[in-house]
N, C-alpha and C positions, 0 to 999 in steps of 0.2 A: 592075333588075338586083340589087341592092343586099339586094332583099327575097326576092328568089328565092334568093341566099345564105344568109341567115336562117331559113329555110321552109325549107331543105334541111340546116343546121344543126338546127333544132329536130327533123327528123324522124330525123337520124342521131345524134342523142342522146336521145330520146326523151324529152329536156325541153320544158317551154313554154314558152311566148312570155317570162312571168314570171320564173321560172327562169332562163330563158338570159340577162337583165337581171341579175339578180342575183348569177350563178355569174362572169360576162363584166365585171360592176363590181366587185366584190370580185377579180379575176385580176388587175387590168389595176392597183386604187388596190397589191394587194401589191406587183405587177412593178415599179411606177414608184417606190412608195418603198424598196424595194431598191436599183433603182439611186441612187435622190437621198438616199440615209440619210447621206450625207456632209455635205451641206448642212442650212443650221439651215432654213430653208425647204423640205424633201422633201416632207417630211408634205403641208402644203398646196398646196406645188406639184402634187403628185402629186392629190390631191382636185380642185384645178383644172384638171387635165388631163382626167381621165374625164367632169367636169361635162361640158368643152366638148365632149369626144368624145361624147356622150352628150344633149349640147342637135343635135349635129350628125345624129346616128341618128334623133333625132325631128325635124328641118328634114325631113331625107328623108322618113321614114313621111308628113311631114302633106301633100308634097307628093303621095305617092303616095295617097292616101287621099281628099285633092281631087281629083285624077283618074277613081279612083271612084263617090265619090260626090256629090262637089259640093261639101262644107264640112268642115275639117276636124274629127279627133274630140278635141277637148280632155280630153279624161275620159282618153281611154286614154292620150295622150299626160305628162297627170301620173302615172298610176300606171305607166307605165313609166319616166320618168325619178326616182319615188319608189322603186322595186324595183331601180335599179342604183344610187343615191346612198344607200341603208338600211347598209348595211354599211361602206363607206371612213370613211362617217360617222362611225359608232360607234368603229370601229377612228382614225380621224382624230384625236377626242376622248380615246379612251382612252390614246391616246400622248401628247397634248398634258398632261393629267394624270400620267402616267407619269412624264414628264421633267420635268414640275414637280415634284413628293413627289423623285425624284430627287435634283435640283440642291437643293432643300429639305436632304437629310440630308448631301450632297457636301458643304455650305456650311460652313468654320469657324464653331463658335461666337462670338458677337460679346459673351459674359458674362463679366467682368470678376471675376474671382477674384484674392482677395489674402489670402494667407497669412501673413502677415506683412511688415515691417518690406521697405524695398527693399533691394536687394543695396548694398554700396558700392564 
């Protein structure tokens, strides 16, 4: 059922199979750190959420693909959890640097200037 969703998805948007991994993982890691942008943990929360959503799309396919054919397809199976994890990723990383350089310039200076003589 699951994949007949998909199939009928990929053809009412005229993306593929690839595509729709990728357009549907970068939706889903923006949507989720939107809402979790409050929390110091969103970022990766949200990255952990698609993962698992997304290990869970491929439980399904490899069941459906056993059915089939007999054995599941590993090949496809990494390149489609590779094509929806390619972007949150990056986005995932670029934020985690972001907020570092960030809290970096945020931070008082800790340089010890002395101008003269102490006040009395």
């Amino acid at each position: 059922m699951w994949s007949h969703f998909k199939e009928a998805l990929s053809k009412w948007t005229g993306l593929s199979h690839d595509a729709l991994h990728m357009h549907v993982g970068l939706g889903l890691f923006l949507l989720l750190a939107c809402l979790l942008r409050r929390h110091r943990w969103g970022v990766p929360a949200a990255l952990g959420i698609v993962l698992a959503l997304e290990i869970g799309n491929e439980v399904s396919d490899a069941v459906d693909w056993v059915r089939w054919t007999g054995a599941p397809n590993f090949i496809e199976t990494g390149r489609d959890i590779a094509s929806t994890m390619v972007w949150p990723v990056v986005l995932a990383l670029g934020l985690v640097v972001w907020r570092w350089k960030k809290a970096r310039v945020d931070r008082p200076s800790r340089a010890v200037t002395h101008n003269g003589p102490p006040p009395i």
